[in-house]
PyMOL Python script that loads the backbone (N, CA, C, O; Angstrom):
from pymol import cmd

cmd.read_pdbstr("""\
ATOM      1  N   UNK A   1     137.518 117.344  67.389  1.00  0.00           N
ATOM      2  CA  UNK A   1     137.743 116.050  67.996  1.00  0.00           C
ATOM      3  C   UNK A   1     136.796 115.029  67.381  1.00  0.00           C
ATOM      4  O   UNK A   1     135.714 115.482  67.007  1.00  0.00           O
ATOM      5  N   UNK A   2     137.024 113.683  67.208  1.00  0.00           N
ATOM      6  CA  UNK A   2     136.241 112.729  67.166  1.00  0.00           C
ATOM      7  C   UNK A   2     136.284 111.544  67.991  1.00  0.00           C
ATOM      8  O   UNK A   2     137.322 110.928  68.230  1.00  0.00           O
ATOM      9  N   UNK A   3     134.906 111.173  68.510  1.00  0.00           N
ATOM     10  CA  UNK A   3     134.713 110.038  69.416  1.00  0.00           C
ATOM     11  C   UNK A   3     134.067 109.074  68.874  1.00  0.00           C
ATOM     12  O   UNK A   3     133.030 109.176  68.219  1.00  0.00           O
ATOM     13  N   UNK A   4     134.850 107.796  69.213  1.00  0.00           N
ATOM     14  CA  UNK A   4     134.003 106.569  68.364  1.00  0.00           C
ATOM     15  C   UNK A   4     133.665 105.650  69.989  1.00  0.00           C
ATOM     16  O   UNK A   4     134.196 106.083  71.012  1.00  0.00           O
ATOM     17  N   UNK A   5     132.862 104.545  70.043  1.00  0.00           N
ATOM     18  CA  UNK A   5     131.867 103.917  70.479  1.00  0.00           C
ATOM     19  C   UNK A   5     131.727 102.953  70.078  1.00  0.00           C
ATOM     20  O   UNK A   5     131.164 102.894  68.985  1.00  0.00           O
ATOM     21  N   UNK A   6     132.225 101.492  70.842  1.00  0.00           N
ATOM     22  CA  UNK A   6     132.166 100.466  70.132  1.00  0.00           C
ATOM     23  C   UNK A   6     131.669  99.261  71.313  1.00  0.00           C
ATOM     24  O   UNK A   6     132.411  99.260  72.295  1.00  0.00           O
ATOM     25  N   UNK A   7     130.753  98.440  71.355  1.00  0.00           N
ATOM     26  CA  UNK A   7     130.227  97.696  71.936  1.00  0.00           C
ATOM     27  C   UNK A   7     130.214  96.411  71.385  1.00  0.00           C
ATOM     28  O   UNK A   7     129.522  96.040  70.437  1.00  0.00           O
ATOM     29  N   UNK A   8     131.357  95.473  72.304  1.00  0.00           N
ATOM     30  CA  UNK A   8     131.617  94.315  72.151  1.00  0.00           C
ATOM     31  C   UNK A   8     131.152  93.140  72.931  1.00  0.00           C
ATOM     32  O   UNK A   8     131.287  93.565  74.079  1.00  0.00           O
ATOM     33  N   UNK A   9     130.583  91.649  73.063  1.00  0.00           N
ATOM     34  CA  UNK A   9     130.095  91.092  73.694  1.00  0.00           C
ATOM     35  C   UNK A   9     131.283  89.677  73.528  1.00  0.00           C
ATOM     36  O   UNK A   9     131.644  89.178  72.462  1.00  0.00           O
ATOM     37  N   UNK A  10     131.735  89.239  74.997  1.00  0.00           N
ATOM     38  CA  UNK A  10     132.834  88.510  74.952  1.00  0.00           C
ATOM     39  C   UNK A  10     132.449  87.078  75.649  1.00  0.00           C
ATOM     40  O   UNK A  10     131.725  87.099  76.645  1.00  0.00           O
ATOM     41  N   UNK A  11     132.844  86.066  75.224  1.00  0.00           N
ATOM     42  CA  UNK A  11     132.888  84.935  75.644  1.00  0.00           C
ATOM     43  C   UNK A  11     133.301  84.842  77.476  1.00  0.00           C
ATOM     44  O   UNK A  11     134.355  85.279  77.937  1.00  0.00           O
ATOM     45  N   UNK A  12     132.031  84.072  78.431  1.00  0.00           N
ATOM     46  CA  UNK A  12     132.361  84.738  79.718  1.00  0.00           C
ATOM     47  C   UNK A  12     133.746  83.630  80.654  1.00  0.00           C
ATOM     48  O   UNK A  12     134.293  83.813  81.741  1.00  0.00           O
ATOM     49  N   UNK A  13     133.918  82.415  79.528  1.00  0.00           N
ATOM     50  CA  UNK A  13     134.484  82.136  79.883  1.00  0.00           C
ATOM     51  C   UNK A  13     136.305  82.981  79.358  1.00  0.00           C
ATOM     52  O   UNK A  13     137.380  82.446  79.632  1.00  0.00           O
ATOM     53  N   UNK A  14     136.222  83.778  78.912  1.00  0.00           N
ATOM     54  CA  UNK A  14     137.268  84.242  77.745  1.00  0.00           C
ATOM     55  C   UNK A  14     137.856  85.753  78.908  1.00  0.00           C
ATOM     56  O   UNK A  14     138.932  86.343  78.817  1.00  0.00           O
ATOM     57  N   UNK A  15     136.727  86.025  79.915  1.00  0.00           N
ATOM     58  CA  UNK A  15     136.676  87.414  80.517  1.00  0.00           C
ATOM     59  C   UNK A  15     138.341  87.700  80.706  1.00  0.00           C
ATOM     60  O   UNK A  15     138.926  88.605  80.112  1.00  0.00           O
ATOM     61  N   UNK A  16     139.017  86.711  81.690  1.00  0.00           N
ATOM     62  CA  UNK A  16     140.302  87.196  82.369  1.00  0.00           C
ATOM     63  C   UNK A  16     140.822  87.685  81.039  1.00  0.00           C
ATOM     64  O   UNK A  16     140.778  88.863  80.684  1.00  0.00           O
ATOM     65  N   UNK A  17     141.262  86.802  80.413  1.00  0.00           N
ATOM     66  CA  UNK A  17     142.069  86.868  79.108  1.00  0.00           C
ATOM     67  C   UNK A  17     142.069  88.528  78.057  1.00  0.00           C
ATOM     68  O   UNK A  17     143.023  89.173  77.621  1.00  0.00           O
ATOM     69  N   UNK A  18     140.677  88.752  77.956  1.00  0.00           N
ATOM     70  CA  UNK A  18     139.776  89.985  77.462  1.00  0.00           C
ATOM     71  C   UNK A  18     140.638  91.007  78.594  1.00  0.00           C
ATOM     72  O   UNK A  18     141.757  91.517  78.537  1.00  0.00           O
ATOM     73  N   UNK A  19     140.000  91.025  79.204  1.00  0.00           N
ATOM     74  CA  UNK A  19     140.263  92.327  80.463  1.00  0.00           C
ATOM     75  C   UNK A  19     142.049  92.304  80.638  1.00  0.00           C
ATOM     76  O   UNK A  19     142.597  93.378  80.391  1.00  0.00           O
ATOM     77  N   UNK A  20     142.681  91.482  80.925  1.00  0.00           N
ATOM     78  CA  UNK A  20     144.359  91.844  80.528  1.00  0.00           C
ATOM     79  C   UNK A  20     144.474  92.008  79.595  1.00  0.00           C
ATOM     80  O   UNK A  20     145.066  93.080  79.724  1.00  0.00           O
ATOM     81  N   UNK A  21     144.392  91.784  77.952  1.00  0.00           N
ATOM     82  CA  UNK A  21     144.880  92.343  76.655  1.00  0.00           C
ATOM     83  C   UNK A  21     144.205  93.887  76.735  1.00  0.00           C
ATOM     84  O   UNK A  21     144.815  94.853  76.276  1.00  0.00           O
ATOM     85  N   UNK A  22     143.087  93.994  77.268  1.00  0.00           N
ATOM     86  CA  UNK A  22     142.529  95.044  76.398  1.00  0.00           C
ATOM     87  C   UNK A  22     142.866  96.030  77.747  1.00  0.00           C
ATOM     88  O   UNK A  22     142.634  97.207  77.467  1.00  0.00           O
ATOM     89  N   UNK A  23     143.210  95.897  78.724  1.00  0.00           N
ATOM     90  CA  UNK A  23     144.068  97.286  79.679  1.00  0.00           C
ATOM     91  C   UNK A  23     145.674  97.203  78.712  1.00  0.00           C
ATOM     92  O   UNK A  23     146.338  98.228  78.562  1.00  0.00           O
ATOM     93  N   UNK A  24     146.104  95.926  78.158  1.00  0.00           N
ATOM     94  CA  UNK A  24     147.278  96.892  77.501  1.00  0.00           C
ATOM     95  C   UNK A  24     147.372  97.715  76.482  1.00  0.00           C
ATOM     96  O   UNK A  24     148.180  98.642  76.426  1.00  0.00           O
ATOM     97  N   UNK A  25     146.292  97.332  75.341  1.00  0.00           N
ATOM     98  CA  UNK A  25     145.873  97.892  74.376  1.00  0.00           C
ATOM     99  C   UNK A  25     144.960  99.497  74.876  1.00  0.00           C
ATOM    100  O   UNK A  25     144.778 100.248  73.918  1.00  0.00           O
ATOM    101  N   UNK A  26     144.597  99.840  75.794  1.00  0.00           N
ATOM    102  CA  UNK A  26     143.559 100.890  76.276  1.00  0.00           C
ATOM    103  C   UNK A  26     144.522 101.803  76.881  1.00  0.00           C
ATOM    104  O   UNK A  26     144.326 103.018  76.893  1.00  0.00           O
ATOM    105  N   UNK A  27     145.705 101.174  77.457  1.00  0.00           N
ATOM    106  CA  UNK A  27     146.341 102.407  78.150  1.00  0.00           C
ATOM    107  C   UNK A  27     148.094 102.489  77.207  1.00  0.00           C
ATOM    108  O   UNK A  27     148.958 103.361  77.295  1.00  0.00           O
ATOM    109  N   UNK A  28     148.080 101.379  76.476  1.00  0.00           N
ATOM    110  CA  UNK A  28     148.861 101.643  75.196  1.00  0.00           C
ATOM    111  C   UNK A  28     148.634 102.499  74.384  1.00  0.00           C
ATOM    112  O   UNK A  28     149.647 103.010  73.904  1.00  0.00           O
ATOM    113  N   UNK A  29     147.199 103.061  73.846  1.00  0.00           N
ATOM    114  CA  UNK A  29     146.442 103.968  73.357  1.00  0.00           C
ATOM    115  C   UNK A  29     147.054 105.573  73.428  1.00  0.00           C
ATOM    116  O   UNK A  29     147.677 106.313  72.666  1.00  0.00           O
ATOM    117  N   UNK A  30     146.632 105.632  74.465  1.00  0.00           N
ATOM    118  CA  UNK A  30     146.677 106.768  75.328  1.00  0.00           C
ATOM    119  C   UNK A  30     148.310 106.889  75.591  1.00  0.00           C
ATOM    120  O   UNK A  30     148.649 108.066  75.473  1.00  0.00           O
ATOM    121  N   UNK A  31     148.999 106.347  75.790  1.00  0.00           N
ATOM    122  CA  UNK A  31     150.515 106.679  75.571  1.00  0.00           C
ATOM    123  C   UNK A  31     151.153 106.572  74.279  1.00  0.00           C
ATOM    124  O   UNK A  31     152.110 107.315  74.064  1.00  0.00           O
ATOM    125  N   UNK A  32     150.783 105.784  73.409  1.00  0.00           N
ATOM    126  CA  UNK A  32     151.443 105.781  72.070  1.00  0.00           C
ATOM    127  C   UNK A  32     150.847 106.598  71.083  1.00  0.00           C
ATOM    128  O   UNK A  32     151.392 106.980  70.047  1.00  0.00           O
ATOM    129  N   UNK A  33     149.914 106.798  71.390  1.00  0.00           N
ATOM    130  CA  UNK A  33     149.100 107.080  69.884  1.00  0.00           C
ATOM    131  C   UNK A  33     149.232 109.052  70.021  1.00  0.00           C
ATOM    132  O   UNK A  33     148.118 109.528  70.239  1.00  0.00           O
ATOM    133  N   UNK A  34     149.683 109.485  69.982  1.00  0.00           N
ATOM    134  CA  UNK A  34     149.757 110.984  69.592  1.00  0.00           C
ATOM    135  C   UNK A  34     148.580 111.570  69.726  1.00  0.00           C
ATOM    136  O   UNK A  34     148.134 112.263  70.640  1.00  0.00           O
ATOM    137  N   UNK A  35     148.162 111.254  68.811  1.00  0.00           N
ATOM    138  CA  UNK A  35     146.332 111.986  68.719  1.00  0.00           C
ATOM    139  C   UNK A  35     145.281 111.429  69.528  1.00  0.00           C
ATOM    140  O   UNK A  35     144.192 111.993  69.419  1.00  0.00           O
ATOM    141  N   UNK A  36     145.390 110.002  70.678  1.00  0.00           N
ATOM    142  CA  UNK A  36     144.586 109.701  71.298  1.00  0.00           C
ATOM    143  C   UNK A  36     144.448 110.119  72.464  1.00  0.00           C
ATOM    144  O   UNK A  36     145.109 109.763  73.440  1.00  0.00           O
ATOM    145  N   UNK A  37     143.471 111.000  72.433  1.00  0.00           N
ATOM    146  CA  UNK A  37     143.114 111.370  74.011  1.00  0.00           C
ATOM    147  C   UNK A  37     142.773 111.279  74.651  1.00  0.00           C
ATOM    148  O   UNK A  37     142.769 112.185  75.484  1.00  0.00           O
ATOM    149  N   UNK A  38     141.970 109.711  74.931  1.00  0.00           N
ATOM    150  CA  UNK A  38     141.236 109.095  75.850  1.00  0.00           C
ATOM    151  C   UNK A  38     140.590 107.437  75.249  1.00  0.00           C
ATOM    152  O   UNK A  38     139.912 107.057  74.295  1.00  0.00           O
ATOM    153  N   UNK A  39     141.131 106.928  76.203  1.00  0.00           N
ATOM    154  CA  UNK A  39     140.330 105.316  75.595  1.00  0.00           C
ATOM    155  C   UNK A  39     139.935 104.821  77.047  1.00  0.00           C
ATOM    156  O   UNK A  39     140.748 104.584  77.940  1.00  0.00           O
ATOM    157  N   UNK A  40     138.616 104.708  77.139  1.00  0.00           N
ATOM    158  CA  UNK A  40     138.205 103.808  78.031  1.00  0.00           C
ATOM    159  C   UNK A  40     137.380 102.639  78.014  1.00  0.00           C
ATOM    160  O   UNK A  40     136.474 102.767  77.190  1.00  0.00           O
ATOM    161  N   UNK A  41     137.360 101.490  78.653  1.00  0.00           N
ATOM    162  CA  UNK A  41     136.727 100.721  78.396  1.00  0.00           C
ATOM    163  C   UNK A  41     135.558 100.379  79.988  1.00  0.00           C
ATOM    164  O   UNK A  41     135.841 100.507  81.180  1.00  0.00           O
ATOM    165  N   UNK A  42     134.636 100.059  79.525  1.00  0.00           N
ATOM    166  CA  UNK A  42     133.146 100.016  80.153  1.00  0.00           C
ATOM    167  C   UNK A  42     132.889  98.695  80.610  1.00  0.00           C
ATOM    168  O   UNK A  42     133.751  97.842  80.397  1.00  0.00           O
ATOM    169  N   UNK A  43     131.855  98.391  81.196  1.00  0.00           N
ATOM    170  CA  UNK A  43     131.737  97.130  81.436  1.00  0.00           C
ATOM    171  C   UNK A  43     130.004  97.497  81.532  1.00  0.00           C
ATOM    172  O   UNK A  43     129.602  98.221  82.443  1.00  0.00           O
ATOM    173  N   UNK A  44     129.329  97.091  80.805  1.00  0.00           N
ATOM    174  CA  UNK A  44     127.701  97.316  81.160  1.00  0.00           C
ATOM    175  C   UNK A  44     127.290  96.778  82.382  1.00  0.00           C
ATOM    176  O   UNK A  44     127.636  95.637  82.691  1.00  0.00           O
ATOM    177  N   UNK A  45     126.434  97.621  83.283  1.00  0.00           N
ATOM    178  CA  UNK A  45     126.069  97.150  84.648  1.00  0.00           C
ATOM    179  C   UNK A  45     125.079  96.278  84.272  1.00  0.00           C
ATOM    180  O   UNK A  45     125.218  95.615  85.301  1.00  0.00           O
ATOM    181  N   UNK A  46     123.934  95.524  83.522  1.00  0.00           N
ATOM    182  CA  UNK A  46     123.256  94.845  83.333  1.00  0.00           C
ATOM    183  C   UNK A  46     123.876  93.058  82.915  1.00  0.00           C
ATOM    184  O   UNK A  46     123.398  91.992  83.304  1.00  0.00           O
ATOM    185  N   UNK A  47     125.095  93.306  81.990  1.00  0.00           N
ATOM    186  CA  UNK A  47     125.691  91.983  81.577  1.00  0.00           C
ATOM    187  C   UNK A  47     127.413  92.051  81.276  1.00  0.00           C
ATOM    188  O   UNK A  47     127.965  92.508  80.275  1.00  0.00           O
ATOM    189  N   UNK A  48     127.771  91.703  81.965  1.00  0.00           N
ATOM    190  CA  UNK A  48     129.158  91.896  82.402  1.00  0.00           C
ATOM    191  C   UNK A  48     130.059  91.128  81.244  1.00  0.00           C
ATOM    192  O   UNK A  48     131.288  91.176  81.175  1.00  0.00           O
ATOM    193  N   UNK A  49     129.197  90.427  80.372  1.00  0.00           N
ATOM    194  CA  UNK A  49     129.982  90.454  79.236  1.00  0.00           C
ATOM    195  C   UNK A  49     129.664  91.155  78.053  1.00  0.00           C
ATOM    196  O   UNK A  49     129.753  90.843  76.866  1.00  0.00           O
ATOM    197  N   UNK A  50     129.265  92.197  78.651  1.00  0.00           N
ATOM    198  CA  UNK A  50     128.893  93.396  77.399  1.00  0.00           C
ATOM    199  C   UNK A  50     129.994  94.163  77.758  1.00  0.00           C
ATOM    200  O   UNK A  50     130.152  94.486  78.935  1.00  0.00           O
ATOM    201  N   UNK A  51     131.031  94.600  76.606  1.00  0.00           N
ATOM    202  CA  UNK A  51     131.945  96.347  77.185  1.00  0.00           C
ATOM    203  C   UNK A  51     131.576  97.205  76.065  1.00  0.00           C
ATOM    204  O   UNK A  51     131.097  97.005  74.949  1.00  0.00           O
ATOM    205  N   UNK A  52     131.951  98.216  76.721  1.00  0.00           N
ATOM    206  CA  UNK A  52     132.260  99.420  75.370  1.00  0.00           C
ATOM    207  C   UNK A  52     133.376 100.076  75.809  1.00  0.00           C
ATOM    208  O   UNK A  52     133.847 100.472  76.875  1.00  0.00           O
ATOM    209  N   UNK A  53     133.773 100.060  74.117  1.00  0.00           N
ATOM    210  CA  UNK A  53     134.981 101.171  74.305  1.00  0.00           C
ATOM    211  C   UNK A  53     134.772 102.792  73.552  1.00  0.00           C
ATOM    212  O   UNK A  53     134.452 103.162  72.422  1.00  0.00           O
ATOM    213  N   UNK A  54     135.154 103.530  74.898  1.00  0.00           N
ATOM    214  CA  UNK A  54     134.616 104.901  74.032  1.00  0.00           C
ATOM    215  C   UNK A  54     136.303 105.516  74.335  1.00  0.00           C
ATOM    216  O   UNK A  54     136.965 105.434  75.369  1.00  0.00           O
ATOM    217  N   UNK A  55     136.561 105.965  73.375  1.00  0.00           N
ATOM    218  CA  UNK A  55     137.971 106.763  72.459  1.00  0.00           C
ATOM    219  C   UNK A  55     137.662 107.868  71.958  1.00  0.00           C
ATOM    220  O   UNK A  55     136.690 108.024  71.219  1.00  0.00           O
ATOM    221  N   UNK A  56     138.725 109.071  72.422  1.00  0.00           N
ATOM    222  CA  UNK A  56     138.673 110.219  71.544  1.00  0.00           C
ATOM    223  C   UNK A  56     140.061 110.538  70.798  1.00  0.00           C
ATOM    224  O   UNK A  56     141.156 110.207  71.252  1.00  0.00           O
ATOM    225  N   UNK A  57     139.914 111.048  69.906  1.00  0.00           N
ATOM    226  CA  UNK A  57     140.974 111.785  69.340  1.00  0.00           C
ATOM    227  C   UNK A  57     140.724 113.001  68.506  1.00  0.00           C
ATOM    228  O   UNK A  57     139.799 113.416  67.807  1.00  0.00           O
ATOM    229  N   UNK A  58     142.094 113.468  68.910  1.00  0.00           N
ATOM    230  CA  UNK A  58     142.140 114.567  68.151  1.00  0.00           C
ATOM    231  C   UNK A  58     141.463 115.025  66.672  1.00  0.00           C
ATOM    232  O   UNK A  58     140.692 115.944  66.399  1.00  0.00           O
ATOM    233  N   UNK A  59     141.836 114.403  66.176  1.00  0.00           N
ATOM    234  CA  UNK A  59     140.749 114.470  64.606  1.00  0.00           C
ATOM    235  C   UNK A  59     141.178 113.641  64.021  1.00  0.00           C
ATOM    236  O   UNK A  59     142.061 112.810  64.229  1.00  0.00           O
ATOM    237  N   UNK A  60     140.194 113.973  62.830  1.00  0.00           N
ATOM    238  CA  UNK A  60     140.312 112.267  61.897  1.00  0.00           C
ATOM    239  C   UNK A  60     141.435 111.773  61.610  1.00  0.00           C
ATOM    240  O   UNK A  60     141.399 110.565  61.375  1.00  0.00           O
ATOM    241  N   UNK A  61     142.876 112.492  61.511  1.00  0.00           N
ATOM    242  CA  UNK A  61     144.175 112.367  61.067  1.00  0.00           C
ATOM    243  C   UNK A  61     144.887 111.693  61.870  1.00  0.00           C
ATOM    244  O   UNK A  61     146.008 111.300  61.548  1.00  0.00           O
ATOM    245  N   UNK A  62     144.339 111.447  63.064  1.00  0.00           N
ATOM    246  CA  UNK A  62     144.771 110.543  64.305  1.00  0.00           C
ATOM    247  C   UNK A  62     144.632 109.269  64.329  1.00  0.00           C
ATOM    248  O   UNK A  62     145.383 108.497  64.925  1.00  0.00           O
ATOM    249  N   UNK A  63     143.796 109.008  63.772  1.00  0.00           N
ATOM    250  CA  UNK A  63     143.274 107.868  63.294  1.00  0.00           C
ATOM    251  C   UNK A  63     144.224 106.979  62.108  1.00  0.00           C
ATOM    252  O   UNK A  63     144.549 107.385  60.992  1.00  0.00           O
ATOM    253  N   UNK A  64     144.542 105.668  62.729  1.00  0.00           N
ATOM    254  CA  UNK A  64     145.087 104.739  61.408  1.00  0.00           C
ATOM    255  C   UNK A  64     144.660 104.877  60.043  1.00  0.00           C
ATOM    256  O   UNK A  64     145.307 104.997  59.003  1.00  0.00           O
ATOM    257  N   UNK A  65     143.395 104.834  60.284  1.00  0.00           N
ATOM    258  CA  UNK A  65     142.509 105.129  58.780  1.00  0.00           C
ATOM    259  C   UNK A  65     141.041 105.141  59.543  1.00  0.00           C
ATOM    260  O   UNK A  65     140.651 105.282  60.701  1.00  0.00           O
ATOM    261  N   UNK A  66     140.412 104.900  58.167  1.00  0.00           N
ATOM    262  CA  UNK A  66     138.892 105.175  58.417  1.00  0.00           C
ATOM    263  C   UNK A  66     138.105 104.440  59.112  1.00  0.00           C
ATOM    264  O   UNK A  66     138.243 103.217  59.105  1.00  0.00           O
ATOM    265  N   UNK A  67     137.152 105.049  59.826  1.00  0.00           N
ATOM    266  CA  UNK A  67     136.300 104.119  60.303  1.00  0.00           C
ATOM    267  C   UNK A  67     135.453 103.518  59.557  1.00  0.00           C
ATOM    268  O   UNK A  67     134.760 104.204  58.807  1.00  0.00           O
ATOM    269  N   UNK A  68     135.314 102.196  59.580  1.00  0.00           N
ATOM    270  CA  UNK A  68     133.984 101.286  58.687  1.00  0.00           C
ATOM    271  C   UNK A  68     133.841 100.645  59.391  1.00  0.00           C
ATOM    272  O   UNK A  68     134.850 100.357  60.034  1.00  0.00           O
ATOM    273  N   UNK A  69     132.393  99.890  59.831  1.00  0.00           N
ATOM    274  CA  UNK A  69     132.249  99.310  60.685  1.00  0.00           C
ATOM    275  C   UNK A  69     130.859  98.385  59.575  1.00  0.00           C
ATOM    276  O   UNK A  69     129.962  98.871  58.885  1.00  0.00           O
ATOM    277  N   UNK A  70     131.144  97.308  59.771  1.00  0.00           N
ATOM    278  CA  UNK A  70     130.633  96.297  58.437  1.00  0.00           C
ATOM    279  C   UNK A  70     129.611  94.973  59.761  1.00  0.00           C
ATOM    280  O   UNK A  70     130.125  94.424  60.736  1.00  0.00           O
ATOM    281  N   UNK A  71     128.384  94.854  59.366  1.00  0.00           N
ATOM    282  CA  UNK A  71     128.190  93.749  60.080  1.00  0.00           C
ATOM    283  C   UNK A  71     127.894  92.619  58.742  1.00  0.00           C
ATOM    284  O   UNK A  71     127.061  92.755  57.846  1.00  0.00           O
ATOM    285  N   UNK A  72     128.815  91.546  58.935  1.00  0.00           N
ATOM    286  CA  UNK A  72     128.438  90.011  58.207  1.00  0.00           C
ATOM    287  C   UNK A  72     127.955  88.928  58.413  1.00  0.00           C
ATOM    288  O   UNK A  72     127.709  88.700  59.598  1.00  0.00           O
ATOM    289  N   UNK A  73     127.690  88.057  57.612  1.00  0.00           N
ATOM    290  CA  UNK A  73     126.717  87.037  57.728  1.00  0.00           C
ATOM    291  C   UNK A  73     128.267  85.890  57.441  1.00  0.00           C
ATOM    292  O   UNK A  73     128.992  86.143  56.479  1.00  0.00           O
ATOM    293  N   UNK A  74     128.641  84.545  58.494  1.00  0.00           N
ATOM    294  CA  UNK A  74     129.206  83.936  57.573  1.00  0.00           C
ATOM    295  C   UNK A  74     128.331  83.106  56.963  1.00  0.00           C
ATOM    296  O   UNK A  74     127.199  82.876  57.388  1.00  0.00           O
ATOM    297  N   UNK A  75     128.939  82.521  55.711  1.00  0.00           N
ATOM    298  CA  UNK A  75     128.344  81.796  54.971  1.00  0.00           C
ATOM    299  C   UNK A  75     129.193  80.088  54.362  1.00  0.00           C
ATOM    300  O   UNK A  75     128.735  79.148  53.712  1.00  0.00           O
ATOM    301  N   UNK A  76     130.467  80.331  54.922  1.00  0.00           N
ATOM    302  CA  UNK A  76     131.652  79.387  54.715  1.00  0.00           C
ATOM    303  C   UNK A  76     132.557  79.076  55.615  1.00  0.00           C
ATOM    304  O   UNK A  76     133.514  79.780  55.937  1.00  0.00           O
ATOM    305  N   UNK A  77     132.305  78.132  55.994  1.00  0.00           N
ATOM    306  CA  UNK A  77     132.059  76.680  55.842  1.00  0.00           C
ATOM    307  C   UNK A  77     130.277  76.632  55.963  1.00  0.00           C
ATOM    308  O   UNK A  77     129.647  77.125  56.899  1.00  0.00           O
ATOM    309  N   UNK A  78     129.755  76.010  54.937  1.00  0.00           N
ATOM    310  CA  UNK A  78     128.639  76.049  55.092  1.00  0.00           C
ATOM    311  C   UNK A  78     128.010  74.878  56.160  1.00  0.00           C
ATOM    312  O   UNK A  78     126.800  74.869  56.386  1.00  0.00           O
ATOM    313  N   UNK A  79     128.934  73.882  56.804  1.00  0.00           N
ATOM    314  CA  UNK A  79     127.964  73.425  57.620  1.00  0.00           C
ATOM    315  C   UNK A  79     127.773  74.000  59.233  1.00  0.00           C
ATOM    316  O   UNK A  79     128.520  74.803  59.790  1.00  0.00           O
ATOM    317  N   UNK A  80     126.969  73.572  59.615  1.00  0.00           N
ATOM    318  CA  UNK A  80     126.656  74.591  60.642  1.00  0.00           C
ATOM    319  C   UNK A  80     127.012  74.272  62.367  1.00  0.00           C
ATOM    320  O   UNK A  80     126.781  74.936  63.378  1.00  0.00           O
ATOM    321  N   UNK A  81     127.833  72.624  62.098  1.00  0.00           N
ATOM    322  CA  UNK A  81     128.505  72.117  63.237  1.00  0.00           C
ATOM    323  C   UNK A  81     129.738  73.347  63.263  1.00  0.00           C
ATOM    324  O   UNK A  81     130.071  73.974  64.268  1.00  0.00           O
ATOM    325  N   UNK A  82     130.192  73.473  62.167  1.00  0.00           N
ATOM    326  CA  UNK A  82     131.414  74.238  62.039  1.00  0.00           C
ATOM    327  C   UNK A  82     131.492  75.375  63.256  1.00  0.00           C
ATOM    328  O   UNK A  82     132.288  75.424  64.194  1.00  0.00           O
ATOM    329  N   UNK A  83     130.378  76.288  62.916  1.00  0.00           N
ATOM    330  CA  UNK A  83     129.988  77.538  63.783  1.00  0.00           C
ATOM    331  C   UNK A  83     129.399  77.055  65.285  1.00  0.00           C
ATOM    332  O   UNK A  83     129.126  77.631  66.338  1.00  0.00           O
ATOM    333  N   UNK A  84     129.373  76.196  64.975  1.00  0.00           N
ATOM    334  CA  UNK A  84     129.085  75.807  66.962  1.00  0.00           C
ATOM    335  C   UNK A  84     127.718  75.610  67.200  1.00  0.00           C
ATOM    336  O   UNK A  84     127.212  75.681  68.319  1.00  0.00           O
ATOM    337  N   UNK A  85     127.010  75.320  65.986  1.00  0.00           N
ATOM    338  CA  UNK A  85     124.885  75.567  66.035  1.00  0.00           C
ATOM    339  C   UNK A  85     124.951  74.048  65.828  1.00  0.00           C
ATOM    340  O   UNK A  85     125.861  73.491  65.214  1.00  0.00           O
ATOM    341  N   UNK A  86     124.008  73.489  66.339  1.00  0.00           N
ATOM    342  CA  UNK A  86     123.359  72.052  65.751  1.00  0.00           C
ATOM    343  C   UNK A  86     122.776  72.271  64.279  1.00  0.00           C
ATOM    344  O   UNK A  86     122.256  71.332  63.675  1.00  0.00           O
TER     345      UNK A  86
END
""", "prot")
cmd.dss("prot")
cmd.show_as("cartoon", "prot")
cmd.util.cbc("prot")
cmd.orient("prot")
């Protein structure tokens, strides 16, 4: 089996919106996906716009493809009103 672990932090005005897509996508999972044998999603008791989603499946072949998990810097548009910073 493999279990992945993913911790997302969501806009709190964005919550309703978040929490209905991602029960269809979480229990879409678990009925469509063959090899998925569990997707749940979390809500951290400290900050309620922290979740995690922890997923198992059957083995790696269950899986769309690979896991990569990349953290980036943007850099474009370089001004910085763009991104929402003074």
């Amino acid at each position: 089996m493999l279990a992945i672990w993913v911790k997302a932090r969501i806009k709190r005005e964005e919550r309703q919106r978040f929490l209905q897509a991602i029960e269809v996508d979480a229990r879409g999972s678990e009925r469509d996906e063959p090899g998925c044998l569990r997707s749940n999603v979390l809500r951290d008791a400290q900050d309620e716009n922290i979740y995690y989603f922890y997923e198992v499946y059957k083995d790696q072949a269950a899986l769309d493809g690979p896991i990569e998990v990349k953290r980036c810097q943007p850099i474009l548009p370089a001004d910085r009103a763009y991104w929402g910073k003074p």
